[in-house]
BATI-77306 format. One record per residue (C-alpha): residue in three letters; x, y, z. Coordinates in steps of 0.02 Angstrom, whole numbers, plus 50000, padded with zeros to 5 digits. Layout:
REM residues N
<rec resn="ALA" c1="X" c2="Y" c3="Z"/>
...
REM end
This chain:
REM residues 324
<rec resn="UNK" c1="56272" c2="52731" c3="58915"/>
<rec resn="UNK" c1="56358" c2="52872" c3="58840"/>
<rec resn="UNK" c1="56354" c2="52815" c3="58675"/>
<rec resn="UNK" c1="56164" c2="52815" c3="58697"/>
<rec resn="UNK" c1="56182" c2="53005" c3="58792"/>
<rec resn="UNK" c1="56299" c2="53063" c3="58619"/>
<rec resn="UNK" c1="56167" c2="52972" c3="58503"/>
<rec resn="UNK" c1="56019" c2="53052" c3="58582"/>
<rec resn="UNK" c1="56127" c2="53206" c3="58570"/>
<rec resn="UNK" c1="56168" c2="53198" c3="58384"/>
<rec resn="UNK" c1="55974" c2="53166" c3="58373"/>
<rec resn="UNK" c1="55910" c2="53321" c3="58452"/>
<rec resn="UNK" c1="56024" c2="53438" c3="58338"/>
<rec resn="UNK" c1="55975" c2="53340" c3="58184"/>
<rec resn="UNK" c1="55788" c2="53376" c3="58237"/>
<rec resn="UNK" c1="55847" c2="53584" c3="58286"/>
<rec resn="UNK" c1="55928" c2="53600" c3="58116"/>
<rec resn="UNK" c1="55781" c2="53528" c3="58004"/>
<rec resn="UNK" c1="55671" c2="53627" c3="58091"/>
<rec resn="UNK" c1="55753" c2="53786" c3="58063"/>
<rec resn="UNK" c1="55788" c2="53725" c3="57869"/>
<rec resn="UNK" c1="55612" c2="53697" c3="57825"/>
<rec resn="UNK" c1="55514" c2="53851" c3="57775"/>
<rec resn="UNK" c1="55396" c2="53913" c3="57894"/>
<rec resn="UNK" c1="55219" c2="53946" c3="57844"/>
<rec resn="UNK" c1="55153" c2="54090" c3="57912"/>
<rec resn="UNK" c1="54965" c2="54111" c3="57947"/>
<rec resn="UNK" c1="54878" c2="54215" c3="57801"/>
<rec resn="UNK" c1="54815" c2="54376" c3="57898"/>
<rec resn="UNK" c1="54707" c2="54442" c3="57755"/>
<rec resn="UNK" c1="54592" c2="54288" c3="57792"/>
<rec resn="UNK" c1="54564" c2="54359" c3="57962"/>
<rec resn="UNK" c1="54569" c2="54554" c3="57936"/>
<rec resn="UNK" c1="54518" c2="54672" c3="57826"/>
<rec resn="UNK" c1="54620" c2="54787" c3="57721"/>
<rec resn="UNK" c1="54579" c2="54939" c3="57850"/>
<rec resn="UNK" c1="54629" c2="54830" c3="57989"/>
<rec resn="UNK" c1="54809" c2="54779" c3="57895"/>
<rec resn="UNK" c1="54833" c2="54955" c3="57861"/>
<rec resn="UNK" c1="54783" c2="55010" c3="58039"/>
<rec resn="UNK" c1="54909" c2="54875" c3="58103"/>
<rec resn="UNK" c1="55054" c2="54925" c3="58003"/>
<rec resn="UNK" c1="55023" c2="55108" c3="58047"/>
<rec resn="UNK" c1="55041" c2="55079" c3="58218"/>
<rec resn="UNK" c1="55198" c2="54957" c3="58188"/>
<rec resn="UNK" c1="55289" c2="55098" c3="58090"/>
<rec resn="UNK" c1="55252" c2="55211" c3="58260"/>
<rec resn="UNK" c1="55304" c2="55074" c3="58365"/>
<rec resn="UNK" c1="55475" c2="55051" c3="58277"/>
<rec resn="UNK" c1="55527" c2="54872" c3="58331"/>
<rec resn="UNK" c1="55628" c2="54833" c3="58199"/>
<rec resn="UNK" c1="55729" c2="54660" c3="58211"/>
<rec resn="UNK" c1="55912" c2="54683" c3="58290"/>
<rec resn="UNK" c1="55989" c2="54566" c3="58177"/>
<rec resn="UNK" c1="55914" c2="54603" c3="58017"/>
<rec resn="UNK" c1="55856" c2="54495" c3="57867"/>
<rec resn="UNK" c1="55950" c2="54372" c3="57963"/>
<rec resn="UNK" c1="55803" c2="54349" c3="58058"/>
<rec resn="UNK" c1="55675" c2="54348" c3="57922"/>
<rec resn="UNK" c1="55785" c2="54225" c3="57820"/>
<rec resn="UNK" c1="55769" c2="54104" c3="57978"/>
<rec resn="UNK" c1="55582" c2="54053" c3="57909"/>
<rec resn="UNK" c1="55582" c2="54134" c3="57714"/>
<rec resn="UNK" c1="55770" c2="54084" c3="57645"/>
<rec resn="UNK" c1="55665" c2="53929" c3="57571"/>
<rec resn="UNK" c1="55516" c2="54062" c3="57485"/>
<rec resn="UNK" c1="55527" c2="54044" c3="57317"/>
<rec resn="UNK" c1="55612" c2="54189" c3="57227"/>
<rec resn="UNK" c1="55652" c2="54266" c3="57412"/>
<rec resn="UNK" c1="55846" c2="54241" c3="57402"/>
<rec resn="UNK" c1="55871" c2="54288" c3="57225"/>
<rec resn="UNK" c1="55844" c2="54490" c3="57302"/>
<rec resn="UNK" c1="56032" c2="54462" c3="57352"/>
<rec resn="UNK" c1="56092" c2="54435" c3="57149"/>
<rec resn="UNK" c1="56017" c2="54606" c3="57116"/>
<rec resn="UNK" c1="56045" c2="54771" c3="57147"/>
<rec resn="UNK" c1="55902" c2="54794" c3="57315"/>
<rec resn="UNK" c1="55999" c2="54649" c3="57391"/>
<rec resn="UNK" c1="56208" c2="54708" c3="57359"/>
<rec resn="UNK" c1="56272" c2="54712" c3="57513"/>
<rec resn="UNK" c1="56422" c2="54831" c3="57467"/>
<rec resn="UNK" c1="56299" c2="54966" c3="57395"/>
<rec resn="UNK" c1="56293" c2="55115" c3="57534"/>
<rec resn="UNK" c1="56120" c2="55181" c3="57445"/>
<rec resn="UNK" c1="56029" c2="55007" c3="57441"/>
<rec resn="UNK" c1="55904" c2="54961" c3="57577"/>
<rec resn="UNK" c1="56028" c2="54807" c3="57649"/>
<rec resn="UNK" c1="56130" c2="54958" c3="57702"/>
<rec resn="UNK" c1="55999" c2="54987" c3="57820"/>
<rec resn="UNK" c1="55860" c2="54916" c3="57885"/>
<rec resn="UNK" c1="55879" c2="54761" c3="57740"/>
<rec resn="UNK" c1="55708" c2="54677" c3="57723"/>
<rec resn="UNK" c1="55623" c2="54791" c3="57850"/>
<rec resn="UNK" c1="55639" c2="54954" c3="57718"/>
<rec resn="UNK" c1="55531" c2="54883" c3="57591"/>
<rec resn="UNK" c1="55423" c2="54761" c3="57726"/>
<rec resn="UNK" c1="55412" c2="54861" c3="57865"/>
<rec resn="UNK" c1="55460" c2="54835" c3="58079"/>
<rec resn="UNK" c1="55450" c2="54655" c3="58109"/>
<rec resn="UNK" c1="55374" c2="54682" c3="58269"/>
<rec resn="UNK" c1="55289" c2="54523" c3="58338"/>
<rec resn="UNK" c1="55284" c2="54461" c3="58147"/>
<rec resn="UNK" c1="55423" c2="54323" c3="58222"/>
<rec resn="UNK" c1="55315" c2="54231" c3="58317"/>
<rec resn="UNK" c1="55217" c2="54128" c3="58197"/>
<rec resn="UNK" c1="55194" c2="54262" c3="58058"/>
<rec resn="UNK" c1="55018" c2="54305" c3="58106"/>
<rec resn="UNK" c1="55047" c2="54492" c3="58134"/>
<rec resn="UNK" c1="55035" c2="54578" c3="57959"/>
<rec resn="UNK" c1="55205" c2="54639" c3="57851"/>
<rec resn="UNK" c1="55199" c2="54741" c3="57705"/>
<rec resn="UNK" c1="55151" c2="54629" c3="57555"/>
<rec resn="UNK" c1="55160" c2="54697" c3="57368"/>
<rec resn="UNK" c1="55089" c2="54622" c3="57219"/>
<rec resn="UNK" c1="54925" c2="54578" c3="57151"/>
<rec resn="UNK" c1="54892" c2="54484" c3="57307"/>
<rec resn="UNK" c1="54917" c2="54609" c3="57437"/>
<rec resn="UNK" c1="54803" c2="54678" c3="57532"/>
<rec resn="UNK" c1="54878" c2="54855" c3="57530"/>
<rec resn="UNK" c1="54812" c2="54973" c3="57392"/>
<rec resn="UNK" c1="54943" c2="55029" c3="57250"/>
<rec resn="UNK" c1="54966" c2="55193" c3="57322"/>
<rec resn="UNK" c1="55014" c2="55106" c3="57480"/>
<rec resn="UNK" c1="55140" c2="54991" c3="57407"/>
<rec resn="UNK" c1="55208" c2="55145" c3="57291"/>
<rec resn="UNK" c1="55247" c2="55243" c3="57420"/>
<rec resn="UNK" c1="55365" c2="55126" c3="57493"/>
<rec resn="UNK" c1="55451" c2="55106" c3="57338"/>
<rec resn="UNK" c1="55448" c2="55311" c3="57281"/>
<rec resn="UNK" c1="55540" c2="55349" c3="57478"/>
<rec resn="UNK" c1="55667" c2="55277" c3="57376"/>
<rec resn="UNK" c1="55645" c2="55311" c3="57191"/>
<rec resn="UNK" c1="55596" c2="55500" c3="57191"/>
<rec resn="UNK" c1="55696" c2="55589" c3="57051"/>
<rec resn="UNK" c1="55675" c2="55678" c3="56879"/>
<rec resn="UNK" c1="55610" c2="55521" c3="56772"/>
<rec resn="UNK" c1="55476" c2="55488" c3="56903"/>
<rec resn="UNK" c1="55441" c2="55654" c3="56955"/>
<rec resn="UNK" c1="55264" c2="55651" c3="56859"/>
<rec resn="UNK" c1="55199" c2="55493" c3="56921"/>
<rec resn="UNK" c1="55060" c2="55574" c3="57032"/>
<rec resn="UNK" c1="54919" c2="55587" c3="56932"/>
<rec resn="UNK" c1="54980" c2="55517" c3="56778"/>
<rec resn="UNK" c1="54918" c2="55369" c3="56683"/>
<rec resn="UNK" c1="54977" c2="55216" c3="56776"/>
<rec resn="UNK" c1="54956" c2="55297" c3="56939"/>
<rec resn="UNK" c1="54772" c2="55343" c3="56902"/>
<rec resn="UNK" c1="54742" c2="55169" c3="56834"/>
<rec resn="UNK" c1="54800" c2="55107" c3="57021"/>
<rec resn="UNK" c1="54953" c2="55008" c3="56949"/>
<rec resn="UNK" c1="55071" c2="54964" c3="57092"/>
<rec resn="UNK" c1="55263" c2="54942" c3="57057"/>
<rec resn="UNK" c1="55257" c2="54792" c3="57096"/>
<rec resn="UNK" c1="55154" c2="54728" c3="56945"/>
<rec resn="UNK" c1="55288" c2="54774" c3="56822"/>
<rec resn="UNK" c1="55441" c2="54767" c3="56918"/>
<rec resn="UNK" c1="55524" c2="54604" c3="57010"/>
<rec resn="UNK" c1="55653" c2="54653" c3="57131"/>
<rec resn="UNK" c1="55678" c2="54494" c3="57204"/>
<rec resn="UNK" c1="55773" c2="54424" c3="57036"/>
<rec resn="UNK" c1="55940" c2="54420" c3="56965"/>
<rec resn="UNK" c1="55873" c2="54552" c3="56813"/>
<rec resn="UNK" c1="55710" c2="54651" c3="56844"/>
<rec resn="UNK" c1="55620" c2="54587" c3="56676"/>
<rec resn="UNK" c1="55540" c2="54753" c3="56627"/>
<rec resn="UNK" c1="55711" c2="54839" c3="56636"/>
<rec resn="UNK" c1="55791" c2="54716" c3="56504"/>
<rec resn="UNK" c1="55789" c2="54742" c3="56328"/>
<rec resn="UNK" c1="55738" c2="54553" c3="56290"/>
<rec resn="UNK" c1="55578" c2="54550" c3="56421"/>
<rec resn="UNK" c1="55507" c2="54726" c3="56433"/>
<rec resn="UNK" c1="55388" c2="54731" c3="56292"/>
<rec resn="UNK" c1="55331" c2="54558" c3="56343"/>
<rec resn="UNK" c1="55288" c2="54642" c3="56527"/>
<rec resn="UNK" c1="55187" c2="54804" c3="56460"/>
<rec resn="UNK" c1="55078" c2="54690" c3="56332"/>
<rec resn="UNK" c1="55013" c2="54607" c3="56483"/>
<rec resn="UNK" c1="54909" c2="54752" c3="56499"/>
<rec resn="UNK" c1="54909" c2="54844" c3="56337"/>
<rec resn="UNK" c1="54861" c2="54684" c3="56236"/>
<rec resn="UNK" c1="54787" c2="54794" c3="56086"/>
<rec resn="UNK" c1="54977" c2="54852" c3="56056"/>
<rec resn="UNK" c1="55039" c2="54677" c3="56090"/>
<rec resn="UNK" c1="54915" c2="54623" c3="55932"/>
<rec resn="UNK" c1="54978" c2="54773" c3="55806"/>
<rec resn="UNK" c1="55150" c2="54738" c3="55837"/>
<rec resn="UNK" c1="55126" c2="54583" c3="55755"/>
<rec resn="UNK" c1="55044" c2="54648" c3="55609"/>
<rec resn="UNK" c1="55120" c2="54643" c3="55427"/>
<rec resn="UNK" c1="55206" c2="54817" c3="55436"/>
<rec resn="UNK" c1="55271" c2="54868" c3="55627"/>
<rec resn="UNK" c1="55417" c2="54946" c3="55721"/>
<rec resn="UNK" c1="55531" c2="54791" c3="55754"/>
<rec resn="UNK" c1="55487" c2="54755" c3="55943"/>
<rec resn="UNK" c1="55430" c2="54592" c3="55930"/>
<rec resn="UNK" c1="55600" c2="54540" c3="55911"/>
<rec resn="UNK" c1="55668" c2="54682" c3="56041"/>
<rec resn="UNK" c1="55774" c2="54778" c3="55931"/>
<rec resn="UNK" c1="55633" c2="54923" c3="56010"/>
<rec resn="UNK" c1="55562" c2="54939" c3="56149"/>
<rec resn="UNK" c1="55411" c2="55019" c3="56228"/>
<rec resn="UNK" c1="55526" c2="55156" c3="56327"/>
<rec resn="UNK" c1="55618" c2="55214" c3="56188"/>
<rec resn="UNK" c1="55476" c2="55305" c3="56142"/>
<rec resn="UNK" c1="55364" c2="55290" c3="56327"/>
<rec resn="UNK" c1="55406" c2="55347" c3="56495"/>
<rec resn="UNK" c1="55289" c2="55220" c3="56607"/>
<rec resn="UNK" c1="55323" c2="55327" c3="56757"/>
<rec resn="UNK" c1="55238" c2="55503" c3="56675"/>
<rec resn="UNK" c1="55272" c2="55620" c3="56581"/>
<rec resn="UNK" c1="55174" c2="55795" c3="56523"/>
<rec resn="UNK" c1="55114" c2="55743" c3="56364"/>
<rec resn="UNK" c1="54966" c2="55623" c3="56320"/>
<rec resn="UNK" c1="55053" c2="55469" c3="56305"/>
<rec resn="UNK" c1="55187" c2="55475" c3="56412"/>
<rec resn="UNK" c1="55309" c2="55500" c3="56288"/>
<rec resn="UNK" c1="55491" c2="55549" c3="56321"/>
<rec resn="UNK" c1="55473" c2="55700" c3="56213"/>
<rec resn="UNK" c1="55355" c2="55845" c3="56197"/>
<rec resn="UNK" c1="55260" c2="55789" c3="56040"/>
<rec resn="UNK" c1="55222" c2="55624" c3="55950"/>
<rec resn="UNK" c1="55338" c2="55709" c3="55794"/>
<rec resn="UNK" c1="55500" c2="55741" c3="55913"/>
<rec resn="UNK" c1="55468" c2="55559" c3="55975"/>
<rec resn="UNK" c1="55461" c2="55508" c3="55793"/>
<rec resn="UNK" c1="55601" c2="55613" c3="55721"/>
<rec resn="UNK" c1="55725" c2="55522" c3="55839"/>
<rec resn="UNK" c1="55750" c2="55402" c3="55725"/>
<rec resn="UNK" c1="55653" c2="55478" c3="55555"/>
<rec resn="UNK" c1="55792" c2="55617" c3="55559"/>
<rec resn="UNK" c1="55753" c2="55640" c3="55361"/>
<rec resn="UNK" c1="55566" c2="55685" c3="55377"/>
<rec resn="UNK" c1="55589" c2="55827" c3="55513"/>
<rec resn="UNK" c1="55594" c2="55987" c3="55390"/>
<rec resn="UNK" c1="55572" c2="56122" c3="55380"/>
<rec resn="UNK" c1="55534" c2="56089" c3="55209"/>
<rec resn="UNK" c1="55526" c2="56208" c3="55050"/>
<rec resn="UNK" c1="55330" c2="56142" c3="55015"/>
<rec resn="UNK" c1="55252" c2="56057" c3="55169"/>
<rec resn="UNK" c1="55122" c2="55939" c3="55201"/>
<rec resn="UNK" c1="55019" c2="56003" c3="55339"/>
<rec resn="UNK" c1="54953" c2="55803" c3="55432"/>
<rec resn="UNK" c1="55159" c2="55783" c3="55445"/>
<rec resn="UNK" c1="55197" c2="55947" c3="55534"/>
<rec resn="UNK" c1="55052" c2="55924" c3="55647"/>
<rec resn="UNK" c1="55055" c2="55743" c3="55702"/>
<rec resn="UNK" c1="55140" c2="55584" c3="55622"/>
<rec resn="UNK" c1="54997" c2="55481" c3="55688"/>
<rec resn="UNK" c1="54858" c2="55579" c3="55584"/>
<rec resn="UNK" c1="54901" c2="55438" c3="55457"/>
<rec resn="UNK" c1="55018" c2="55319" c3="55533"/>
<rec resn="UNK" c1="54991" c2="55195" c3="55662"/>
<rec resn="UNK" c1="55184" c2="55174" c3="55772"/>
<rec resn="UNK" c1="55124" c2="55017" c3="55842"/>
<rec resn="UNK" c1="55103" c2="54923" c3="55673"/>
<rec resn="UNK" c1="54963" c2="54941" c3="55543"/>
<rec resn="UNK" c1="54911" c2="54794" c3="55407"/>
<rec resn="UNK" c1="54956" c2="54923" c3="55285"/>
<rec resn="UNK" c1="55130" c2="54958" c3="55226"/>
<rec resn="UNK" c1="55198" c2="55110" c3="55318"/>
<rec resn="UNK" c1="55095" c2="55087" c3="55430"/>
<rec resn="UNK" c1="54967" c2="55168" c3="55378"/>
<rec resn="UNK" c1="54815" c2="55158" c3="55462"/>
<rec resn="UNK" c1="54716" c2="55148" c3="55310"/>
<rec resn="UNK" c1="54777" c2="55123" c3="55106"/>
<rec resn="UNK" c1="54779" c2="55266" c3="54974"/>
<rec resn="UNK" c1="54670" c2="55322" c3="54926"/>
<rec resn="UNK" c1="54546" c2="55319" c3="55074"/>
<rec resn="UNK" c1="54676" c2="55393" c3="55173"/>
<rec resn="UNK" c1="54708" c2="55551" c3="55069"/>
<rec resn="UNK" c1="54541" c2="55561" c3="55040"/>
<rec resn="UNK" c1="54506" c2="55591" c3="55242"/>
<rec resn="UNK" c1="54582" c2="55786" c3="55184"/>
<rec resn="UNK" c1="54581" c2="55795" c3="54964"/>
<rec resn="UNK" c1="54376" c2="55747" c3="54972"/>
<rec resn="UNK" c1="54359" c2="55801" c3="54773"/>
<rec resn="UNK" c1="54539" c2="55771" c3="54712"/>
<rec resn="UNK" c1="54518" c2="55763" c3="54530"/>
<rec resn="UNK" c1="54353" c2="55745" c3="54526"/>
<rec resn="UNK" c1="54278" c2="55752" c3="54343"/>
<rec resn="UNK" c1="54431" c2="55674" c3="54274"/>
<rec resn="UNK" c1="54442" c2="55516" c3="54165"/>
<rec resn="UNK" c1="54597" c2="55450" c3="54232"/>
<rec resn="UNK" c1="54516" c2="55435" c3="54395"/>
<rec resn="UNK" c1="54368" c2="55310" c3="54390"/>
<rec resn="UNK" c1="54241" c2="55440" c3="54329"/>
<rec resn="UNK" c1="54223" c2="55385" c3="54151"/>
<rec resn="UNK" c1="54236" c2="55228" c3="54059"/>
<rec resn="UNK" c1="54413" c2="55286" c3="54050"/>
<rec resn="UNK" c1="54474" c2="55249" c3="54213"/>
<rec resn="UNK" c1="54316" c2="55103" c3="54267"/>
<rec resn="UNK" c1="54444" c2="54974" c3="54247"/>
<rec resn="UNK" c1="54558" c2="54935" c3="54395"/>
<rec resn="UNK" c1="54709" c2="54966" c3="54252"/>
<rec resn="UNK" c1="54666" c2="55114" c3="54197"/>
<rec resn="UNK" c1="54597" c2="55185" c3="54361"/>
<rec resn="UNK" c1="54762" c2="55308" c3="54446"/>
<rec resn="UNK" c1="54666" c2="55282" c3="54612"/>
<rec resn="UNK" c1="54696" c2="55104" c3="54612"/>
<rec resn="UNK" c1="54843" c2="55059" c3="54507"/>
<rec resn="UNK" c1="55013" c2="55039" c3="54580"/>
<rec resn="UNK" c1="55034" c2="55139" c3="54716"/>
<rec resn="UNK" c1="54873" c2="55256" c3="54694"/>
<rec resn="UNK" c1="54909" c2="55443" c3="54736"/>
<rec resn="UNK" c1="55085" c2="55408" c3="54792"/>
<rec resn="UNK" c1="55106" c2="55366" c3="54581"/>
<rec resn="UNK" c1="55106" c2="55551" c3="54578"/>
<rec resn="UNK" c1="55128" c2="55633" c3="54735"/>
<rec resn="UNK" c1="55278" c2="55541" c3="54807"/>
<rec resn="UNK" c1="55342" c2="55659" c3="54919"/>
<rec resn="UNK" c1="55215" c2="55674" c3="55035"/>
<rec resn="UNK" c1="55321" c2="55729" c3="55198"/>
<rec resn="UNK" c1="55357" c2="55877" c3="55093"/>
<rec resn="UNK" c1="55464" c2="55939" c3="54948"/>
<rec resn="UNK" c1="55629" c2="56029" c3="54932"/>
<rec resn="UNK" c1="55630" c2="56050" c3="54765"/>
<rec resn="UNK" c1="55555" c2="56228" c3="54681"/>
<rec resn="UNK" c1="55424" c2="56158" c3="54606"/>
<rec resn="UNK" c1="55365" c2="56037" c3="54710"/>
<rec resn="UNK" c1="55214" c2="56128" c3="54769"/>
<rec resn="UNK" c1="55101" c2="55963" c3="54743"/>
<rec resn="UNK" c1="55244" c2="55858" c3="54804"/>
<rec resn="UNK" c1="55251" c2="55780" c3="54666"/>
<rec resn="UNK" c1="55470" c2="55799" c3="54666"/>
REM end
């Protein structure tokens, strides 16, 4: 008899702890409410304030078996030693919000992010930017992503070991999701050498905002450019007006089918500017002269650059038609 008692004993634990092992799945609210009613909900939860007393010990009750949902703790959101992270405070509740009833069954809505939440970006962001609200972020409102209603949570991962848009190896995989006309001319003949992530799109890009038209880190296009093209920042003796002005009046930086990346071949290029270079001379196509492709300047070897080959400008005193 109490062998029977201890067995039936040993049974009713075993049943307790595979019930509290399995993952529980909770109800999907959005089938049942409306985004306005989620939002209303969690308004009135963040008033409320019933946050859990023991933490993300409760949550991890039901979601320690979510995919993804422990790896938070081999990052920095989950350290547990970090005074500034959120599992100094409130844990899972500063990024999802009071648990309030949320315990009993998960029907009562939590803050979700991602492409499948309910909640608009600006929603989501602003749970992230209570947080991450300093100088590199500082132009966010407004600017390009933020007007294009990307959340933070489409390019960044916290609940992972490394946050793949923050390592070198994986971030210019993340912005091509989007910007797929970059991801095809960095694969072109003559590119910057991101594909194999010895660049990346932030060395030039500030995804958060910045002032400037494409959210560069610096002012201009040419102070992005002359971070690493040192040698073609001047001043020069004899300049060439399309490099002062803007690098990208003849080069593509995200990779061209022409070398340099050019975004068209001399001499269409030059011609955009130098309509009647040369015109009426027999080197230059105009006679019987130059009608062959040999004979033609234009087309032989490397067309105006056979001449002009200093076309970022010229040091030299007599180098007015950068030709030294």
């Amino acid at each position: 008899m109490k062998i029977n008692n201890k067995i039936k004993s040993l049974l009713a634990m075993g049943v307790m702890a595979f019930a509290i092992a399995m993952p529980a799945t909770a109800a999907k609210w959005d089938d049942k409410m409306s985004p306005e009613e989620v939002e209303a909900v969690l308004d009135k939860k963040f008033i409320e304030g019933k946050y859990s007393p023991k933490g993300a010990d409760s949550c991890l009750m039901c979601h320690r078996k979510g995919e993804g949902v422990m790896d938070i703790f081999k990052g920095p959101h989950g350290d547990m030693t970090s005074s500034k992270g959120p599992m100094a405070g409130l844990q899972c509740e500063a990024c999802h919000g009071p648990m309030g009833k949320h315990n009993r069954g998960g029907k009562e809505p939590m803050i979700t992010f991602g492409p499948e939440s309910s909640l608009s970006p600006e929603k989501q962001n602003s749970v992230c930017m209570s947080c991450h609200q300093d100088d590199e972020r500082m132009n966010w409102n407004g600017g390009h992503h933020d007007n294009a209603d990307v959340a933070c949570a489409d390019c960044h991962n916290i609940h992972a070991a490394k946050d793949p848009v923050l390592e070198k190896q994986t971030e210019v995989e993340v912005c091509t999701n989007c910007h797929t006309r970059q991801k095809a001319d960095l694969h072109k003949r003559s590119a910057h050498p991101m594909k194999w992530a010895e660049m990346t799109c932030s060395d030039c890009h500030n995804p958060h905002g910045t002032l400037t038209d494409a959210d560069l880190n610096k002012p201009s296009i040419n102070e992005s450019c002359y971070e690493c093209h040192a040698e073609k920042r001047g001043p020069k003796l004899w300049e060439h007006a399309p490099v002062t002005e803007n690098c990208a009046d003849c080069h593509n930086p995200h990779g061209s089918v022409n070398d340099s990346m050019l975004k068209t071949r001399a001499p269409q290029l030059c011609q955009q500017c130098h309509a009647s270079a040369h015109s009426g001379q027999p080197l230059f196509g105009n006679t019987s002269v130059g009608g062959e492709v040999g004979n033609n300047a234009y087309t032989g070897g490397r067309s105006c650059l056979n001449c002009h080959s200093q076309v970022h400008g010229s040091n030299h005193p007599s180098g007015k038609l950068l030709q030294r």
